[in-house]
PyMOL commands that place a pseudoatom at each C-alpha (Angstrom):
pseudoatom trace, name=CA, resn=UNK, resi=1, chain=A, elem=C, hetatm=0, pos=[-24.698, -6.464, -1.488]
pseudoatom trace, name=CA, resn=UNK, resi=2, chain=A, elem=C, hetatm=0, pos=[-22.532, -3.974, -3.602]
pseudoatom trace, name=CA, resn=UNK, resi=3, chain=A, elem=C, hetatm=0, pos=[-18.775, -5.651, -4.542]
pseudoatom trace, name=CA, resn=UNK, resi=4, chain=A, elem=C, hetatm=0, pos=[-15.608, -2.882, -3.197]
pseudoatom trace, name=CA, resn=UNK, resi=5, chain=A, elem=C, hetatm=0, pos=[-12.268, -3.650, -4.389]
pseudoatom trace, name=CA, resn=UNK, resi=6, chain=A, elem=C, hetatm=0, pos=[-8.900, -1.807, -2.559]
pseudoatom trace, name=CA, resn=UNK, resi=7, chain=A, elem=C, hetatm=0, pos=[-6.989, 0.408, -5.116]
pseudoatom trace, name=CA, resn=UNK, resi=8, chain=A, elem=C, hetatm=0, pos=[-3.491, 1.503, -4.396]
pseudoatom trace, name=CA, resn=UNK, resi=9, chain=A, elem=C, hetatm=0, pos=[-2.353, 5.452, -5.140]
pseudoatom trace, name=CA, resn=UNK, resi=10, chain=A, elem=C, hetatm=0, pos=[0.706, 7.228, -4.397]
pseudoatom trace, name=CA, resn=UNK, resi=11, chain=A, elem=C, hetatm=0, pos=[2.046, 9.175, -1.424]
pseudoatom trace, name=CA, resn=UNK, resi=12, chain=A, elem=C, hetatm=0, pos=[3.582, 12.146, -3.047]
pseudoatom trace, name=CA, resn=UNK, resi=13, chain=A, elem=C, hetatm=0, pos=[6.977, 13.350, -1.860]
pseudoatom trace, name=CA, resn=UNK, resi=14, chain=A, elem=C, hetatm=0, pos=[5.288, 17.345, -1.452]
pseudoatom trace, name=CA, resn=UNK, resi=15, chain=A, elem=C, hetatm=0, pos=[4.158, 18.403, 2.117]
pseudoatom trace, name=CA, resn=UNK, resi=16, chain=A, elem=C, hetatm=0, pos=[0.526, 18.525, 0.524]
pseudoatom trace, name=CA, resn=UNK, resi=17, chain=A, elem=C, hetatm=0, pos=[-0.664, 17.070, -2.712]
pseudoatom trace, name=CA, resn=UNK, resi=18, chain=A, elem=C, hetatm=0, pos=[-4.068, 16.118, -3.749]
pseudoatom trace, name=CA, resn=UNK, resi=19, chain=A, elem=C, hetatm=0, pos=[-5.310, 12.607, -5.245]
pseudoatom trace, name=CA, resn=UNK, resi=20, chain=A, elem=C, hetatm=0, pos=[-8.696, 11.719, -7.328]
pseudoatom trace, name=CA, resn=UNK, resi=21, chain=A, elem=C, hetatm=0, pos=[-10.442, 9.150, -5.952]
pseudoatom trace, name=CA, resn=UNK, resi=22, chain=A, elem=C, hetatm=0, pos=[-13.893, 7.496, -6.874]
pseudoatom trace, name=CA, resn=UNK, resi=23, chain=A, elem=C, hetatm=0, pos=[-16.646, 9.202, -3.944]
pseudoatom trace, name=CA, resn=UNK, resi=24, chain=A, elem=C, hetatm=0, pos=[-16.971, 7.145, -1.174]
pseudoatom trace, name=CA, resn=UNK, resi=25, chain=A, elem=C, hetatm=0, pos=[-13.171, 5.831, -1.035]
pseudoatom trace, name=CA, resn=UNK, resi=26, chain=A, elem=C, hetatm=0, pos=[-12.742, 4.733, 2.088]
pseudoatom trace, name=CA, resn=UNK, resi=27, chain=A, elem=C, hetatm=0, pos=[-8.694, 4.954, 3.187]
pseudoatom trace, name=CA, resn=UNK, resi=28, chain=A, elem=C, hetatm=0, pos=[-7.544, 1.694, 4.797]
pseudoatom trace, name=CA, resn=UNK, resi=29, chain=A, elem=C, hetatm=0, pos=[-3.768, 2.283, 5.400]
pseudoatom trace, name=CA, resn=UNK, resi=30, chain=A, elem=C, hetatm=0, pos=[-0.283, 3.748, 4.097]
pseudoatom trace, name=CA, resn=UNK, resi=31, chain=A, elem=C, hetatm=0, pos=[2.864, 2.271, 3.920]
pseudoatom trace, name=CA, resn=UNK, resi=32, chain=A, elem=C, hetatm=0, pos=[6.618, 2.647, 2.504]
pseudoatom trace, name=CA, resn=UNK, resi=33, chain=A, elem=C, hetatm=0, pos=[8.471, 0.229, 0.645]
pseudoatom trace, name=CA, resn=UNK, resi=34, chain=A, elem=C, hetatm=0, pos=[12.291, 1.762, -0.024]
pseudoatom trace, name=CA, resn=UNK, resi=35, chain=A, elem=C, hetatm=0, pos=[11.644, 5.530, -0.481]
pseudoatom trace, name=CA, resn=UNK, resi=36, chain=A, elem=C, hetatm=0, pos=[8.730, 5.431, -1.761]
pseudoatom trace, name=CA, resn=UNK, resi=37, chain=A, elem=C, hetatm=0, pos=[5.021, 5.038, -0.174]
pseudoatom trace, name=CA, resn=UNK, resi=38, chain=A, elem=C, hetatm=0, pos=[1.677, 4.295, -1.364]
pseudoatom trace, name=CA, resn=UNK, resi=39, chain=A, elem=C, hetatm=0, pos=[-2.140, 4.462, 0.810]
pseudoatom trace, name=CA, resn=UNK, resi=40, chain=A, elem=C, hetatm=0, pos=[-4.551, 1.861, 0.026]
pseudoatom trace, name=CA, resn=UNK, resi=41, chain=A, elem=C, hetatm=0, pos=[-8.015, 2.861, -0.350]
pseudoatom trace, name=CA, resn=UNK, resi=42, chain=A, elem=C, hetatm=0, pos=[-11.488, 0.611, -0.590]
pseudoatom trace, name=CA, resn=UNK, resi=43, chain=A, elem=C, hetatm=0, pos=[-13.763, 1.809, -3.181]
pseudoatom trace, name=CA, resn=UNK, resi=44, chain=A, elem=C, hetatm=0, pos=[-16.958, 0.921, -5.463]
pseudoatom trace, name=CA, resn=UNK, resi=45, chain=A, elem=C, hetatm=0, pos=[-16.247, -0.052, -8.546]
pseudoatom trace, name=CA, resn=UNK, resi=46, chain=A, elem=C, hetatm=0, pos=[-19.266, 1.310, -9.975]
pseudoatom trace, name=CA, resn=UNK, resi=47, chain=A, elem=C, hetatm=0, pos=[-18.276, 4.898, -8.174]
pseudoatom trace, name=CA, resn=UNK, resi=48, chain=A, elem=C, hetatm=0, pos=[-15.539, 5.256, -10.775]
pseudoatom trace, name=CA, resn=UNK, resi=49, chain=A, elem=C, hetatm=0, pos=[-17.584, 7.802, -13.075]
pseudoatom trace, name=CA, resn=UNK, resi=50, chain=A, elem=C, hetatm=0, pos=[-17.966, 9.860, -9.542]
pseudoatom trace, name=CA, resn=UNK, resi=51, chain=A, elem=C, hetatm=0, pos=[-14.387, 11.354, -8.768]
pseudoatom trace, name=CA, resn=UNK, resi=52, chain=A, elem=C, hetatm=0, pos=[-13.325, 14.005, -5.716]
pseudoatom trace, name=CA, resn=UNK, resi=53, chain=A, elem=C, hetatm=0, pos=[-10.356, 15.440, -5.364]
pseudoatom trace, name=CA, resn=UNK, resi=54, chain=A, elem=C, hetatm=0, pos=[-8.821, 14.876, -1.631]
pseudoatom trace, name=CA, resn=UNK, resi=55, chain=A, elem=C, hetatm=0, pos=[-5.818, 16.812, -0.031]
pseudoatom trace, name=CA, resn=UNK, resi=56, chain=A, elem=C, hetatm=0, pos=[-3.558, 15.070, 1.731]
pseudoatom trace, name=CA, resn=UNK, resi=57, chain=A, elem=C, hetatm=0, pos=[-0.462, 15.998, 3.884]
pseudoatom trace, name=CA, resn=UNK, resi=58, chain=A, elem=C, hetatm=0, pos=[2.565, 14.756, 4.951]
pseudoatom trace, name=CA, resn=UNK, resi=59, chain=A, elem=C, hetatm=0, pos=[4.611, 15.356, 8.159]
pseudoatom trace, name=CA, resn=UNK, resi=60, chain=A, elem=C, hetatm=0, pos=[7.622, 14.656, 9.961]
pseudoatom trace, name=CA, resn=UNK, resi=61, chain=A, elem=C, hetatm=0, pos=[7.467, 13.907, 13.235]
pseudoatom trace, name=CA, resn=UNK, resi=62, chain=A, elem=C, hetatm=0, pos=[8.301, 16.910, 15.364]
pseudoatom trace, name=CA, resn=UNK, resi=63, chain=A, elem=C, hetatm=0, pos=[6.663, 19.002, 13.154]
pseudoatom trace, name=CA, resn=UNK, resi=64, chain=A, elem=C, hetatm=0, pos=[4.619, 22.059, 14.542]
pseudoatom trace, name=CA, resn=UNK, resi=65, chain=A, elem=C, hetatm=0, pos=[1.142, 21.586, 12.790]
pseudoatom trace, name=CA, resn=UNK, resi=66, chain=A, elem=C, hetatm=0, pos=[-1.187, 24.959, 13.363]
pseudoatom trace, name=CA, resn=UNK, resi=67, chain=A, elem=C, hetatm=0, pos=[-4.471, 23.214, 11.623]
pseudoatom trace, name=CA, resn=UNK, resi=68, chain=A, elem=C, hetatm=0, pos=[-4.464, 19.748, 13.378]
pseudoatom trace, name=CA, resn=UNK, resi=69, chain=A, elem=C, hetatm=0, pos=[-8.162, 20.698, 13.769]
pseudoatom trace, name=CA, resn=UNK, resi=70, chain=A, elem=C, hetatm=0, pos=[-8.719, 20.479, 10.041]
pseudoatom trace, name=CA, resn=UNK, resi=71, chain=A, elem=C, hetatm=0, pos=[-6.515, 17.080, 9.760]
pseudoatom trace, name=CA, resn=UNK, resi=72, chain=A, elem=C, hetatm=0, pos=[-7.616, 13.889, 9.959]
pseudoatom trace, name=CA, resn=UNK, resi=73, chain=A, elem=C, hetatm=0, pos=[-4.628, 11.377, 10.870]
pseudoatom trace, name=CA, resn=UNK, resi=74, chain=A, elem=C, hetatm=0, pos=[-4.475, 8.804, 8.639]
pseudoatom trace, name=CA, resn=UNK, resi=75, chain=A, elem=C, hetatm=0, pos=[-1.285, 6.885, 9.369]
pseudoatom trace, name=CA, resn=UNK, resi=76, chain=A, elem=C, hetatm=0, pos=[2.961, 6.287, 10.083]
pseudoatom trace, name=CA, resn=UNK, resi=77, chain=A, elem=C, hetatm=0, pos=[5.281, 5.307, 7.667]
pseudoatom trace, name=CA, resn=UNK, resi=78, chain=A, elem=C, hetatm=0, pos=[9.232, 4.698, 7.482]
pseudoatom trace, name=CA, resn=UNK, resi=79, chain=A, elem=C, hetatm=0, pos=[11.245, 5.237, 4.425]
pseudoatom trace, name=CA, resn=UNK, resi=80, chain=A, elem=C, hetatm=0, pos=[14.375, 3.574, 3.707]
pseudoatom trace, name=CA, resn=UNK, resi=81, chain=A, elem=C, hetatm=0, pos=[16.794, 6.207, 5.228]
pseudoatom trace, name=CA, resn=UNK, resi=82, chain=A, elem=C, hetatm=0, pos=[15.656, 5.931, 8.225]
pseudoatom trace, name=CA, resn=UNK, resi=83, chain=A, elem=C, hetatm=0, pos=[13.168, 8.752, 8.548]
pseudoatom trace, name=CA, resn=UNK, resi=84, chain=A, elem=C, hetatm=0, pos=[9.351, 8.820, 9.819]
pseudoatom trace, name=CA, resn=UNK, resi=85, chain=A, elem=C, hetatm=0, pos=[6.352, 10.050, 8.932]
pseudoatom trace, name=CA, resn=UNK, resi=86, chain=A, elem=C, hetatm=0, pos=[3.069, 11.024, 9.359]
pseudoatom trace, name=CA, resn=UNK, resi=87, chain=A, elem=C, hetatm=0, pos=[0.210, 10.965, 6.873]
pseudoatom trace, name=CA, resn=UNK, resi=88, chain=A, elem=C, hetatm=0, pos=[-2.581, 13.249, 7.166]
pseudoatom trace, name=CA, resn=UNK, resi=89, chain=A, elem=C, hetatm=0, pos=[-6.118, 13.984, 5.376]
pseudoatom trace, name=CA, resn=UNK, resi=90, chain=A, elem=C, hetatm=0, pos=[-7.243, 17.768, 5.220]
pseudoatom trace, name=CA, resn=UNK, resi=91, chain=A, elem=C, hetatm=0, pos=[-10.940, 17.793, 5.660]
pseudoatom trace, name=CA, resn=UNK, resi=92, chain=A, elem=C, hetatm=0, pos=[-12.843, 20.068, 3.015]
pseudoatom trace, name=CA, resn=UNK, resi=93, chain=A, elem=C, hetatm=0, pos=[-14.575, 22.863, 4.441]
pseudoatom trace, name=CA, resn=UNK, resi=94, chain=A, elem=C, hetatm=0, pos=[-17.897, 23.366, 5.319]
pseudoatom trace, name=CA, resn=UNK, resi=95, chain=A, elem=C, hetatm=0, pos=[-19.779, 25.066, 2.162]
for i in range(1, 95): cmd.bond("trace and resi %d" % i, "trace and resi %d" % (i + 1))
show_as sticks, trace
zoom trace
């Protein structure tokens, strides 16, 4: 039985932004704490040579979004001031 451990990365404050992650990472949640928010992810330790680079995106709600079909909803937030958000996974294209 392989050992996972959850790692914690940032939620950048850009509309899209990209993270490297150990293959496999498996996103459990996001969440804010004052203005800033972070996503939790499960991974294998012994992935950690193995890196891909993942886009993510952020919206606000109301937001027209034109490629929801290449998004894959991830989860709400709230920030301090009061505001909501959405965050969003953009799913690599086919090759």
């Amino acid at each position: 039985m392989s050992k996972h451990a959850v790692h914690k990365y940032p939620v950048e404050a850009e509309r899209e932004f990209v993270v490297t992650m150990p293959v496999g990472a498996q996103i459990l949640s996001v969440h804010a704490a004052g203005d800033d928010a972070s996503m939790w992810a499960l991974v294998d330790p012994r992935a950690t040579v193995a890196k891909v680079e993942r886009t993510f995106r952020v919206l606000s709600t109301g937001e027209t979004v034109r490629d929801a079909h290449e998004l894959t909803f991830i989860g709400t937030f709230f920030v301090k001031r009061g505001l909501v958000f959405h965050l969003f996974e953009k799913l690599p294209r086919p090759e």
